[in-house]
C-alpha positions in Angstrom: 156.1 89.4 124.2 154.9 90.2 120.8 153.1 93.5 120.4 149.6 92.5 118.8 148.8 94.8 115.3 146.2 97.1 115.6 142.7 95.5 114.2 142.2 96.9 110.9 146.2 95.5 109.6 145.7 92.1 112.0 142.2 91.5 110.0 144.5 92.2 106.4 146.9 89.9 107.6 144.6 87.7 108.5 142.5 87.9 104.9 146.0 87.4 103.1 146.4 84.0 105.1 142.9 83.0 104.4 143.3 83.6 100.7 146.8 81.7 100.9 145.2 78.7 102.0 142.0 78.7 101.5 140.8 77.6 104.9 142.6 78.5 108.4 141.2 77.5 112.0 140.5 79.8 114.8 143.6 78.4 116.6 145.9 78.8 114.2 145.4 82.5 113.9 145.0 83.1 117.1 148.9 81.6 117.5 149.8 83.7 114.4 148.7 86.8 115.3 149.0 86.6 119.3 145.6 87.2 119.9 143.0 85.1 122.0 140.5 83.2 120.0 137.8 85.3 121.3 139.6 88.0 119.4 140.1 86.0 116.0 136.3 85.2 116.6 135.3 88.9 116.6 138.1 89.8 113.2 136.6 87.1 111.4 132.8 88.5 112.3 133.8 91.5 111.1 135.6 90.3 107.7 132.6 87.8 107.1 129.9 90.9 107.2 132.3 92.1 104.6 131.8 89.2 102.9 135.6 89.0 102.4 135.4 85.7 104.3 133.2 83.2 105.2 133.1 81.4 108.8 132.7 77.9 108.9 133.2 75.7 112.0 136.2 76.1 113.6 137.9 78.9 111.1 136.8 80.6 108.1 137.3 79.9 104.3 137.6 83.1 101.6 134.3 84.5 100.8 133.1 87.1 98.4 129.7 86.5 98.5 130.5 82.9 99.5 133.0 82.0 96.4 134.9 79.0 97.2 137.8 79.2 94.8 137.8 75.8 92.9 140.8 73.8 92.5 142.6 73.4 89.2 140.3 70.6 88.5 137.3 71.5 89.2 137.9 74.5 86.9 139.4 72.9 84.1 136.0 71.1 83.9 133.7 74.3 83.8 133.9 75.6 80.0 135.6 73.4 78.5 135.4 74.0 75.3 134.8 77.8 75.5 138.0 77.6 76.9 139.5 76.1 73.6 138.5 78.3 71.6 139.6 81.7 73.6 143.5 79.2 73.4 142.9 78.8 69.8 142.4 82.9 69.4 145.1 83.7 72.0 147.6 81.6 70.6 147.3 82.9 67.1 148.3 86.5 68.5 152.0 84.4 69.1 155.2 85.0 66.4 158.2 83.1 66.5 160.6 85.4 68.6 158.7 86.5 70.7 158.9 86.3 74.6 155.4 86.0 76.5 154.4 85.2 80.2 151.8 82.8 80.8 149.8 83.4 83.6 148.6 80.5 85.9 144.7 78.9 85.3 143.0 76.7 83.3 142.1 79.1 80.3 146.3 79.5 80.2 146.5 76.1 80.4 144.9 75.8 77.0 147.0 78.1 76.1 149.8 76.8 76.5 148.3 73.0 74.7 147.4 75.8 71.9 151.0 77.2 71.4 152.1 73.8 71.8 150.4 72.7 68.6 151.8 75.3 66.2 154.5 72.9 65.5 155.7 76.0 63.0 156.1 78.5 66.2 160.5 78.5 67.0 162.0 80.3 69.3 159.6 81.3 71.8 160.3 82.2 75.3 157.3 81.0 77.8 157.6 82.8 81.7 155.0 81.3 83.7 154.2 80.5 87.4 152.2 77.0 86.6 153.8 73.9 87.2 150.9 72.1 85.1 151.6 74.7 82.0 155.2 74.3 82.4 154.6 70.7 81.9 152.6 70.8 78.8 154.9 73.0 76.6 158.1 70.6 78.0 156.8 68.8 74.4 157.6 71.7 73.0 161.1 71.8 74.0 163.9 73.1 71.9 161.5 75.0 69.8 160.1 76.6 73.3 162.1 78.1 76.2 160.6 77.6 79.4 161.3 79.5 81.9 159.7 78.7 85.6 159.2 81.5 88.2 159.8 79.3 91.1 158.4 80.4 94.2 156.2 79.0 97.5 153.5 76.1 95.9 150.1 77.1 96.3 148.1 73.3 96.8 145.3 72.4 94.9 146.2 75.5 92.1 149.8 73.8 91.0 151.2 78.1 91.1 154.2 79.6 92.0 153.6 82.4 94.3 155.5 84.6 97.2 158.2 84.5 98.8 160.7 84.4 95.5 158.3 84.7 92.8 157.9 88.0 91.4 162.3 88.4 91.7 162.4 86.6 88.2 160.0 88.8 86.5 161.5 92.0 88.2 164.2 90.9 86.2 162.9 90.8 82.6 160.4 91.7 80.0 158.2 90.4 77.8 156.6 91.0 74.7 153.1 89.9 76.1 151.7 88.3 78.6 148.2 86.5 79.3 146.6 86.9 82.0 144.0 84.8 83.9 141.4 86.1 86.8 138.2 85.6 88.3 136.5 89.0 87.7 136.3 91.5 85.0 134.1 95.0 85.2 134.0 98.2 84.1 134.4 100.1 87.2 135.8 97.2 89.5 139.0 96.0 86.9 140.8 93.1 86.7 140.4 91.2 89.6 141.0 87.6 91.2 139.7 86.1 94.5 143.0 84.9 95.9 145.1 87.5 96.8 149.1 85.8 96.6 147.8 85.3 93.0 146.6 88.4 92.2 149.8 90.1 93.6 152.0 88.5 91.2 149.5 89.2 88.4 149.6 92.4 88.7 153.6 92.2 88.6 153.2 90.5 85.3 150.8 93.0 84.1 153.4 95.7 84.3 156.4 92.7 83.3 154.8 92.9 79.4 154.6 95.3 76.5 151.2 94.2 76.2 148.7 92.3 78.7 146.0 90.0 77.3 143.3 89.1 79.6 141.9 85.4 78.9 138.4 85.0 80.6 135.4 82.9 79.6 131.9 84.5 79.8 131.2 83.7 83.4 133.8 86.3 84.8 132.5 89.2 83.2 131.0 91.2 84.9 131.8 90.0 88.6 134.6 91.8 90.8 136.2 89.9 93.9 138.8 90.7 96.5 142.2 90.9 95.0 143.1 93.8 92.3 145.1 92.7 89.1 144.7 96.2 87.2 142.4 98.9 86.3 140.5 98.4 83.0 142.9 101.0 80.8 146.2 98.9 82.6 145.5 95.9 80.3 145.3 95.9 76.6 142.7 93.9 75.8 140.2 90.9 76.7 139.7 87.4 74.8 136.1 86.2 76.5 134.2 83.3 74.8 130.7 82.8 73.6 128.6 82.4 77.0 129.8 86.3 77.6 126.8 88.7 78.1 126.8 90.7 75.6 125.5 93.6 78.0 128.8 92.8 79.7 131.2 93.5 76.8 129.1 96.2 75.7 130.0 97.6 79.3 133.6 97.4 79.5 133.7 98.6 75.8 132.2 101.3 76.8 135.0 102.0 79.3 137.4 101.4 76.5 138.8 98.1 77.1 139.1 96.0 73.4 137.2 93.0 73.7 137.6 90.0 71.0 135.2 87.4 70.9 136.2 83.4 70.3 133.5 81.9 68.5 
């Protein structure tokens, strides 16, 4: 018989499955981790007081503070157009050459439409763990190599994460790489409220000469579960016109560069 983990790693374990997939019943962990449900009952109390989860009937969903993590759709319909223009400012950092990794989420997703539409960009080399980004710079194929992580499919986010998909990117380097999240703060970093995700951020923070971090306004400001990279680990943020300008005072103050897209 399986030797059950002591609480504090069986409740980490249990987190890391929550943020995999977003939702996990009481019976399934209980299976997983060899426990009774009476015990997964009392792990997720304790995880939902740290608002790290939140229960719901029959299992729990990921919490902080309640956040539900929207799906690709849903996000690519919240700031739109704030969105565009942190692409448009993003993309115009790019030279023909040069090898970049493109992070998955809706603001690299423009992005990638963005580098797409420099029809004078040649030979650049695109890494990137999004199926749906992968698909909108095939157009730019030959002038664009596109290189796909490959990996486990996360549903409802179209990424490429663990097992498999940090091996590529242990492998190579890039001149820069742009980085999504769900969190930006002075004190709290770079952060991202699924964890798988943020894992292989953080692996493509430290993949790239230089790491851009895309957000519009609404991050700024908020910290959740899983830790990309401290404030001084990233090179710089592109944030868009709904950005508090408290906020960016704040993490200029703690010497982070922070370009505004108009």
């Amino acid at each position: 018989m399986t030797e059950p983990l002591p609480a504090a790693l069986r409740r980490e374990r249990m987190l890391e499955l929550i943020g995999q997939h977003g939702f996990m019943r009481v019976g399934d962990l209980s299976e997983a981790f060899h426990v009774s449900d009476v015990t997964v009952r009392t792990d997720l109390d304790v995880l939902d007081r740290q608002q790290s989860i939140r229960r719901v009937h029959g299992g729990a969903v990921l919490g902080g503070g309640g956040m539900r993590e929207p799906s690709f759709e849903e996000a690519l319909e919240s700031s739109a157009e704030e969105k565009r223009h942190i692409a448009q400012v993003a993309a115009a950092t790019v030279e023909s050459g040069a090898s970049l990794i493109l992070d998955v989420g809706t603001t690299t997703t423009a992005i990638a439409r963005a580098l797409v539409d420099r029809t004078e960009l040649e030979d650049v080399t695109v890494i990137t763990n999004g199926l749906t980004i992968a698909l909108e710079l095939e157009k730019a194929i030959p002038r664009f190599q596109v290189i796909v992580t490959g990996g486990s499919l996360r549903p409802l986010q179209h990424s490429l994460v663990e097992p498999l998909a940090s091996v590529l990117l242990d492998r190579m380097h890039a001149d820069l790489a742009f980085i999504g999240c769900t969190g930006v703060h002075p004190a709290g970093g770079v952060t991202n409220v699924n964890l798988p995700e943020a894992d292989l951020k953080r692996v493509m923070v430290g993949a790239a000469s230089r790491a851009i971090v895309v957000a519009d306004g609404s991050k700024l400001g908020r910290t959740h579960l899983g830790r990309i990279a401290a404030i001084d680990e990233v090179d710089e943020l592109i944030t868009g016109a709904s950005a508090d300008t408290a906020a960016i005072a704040g993490l200029r103050a703690a010497g982070l560069t922070v370009t505004l897209a108009a």
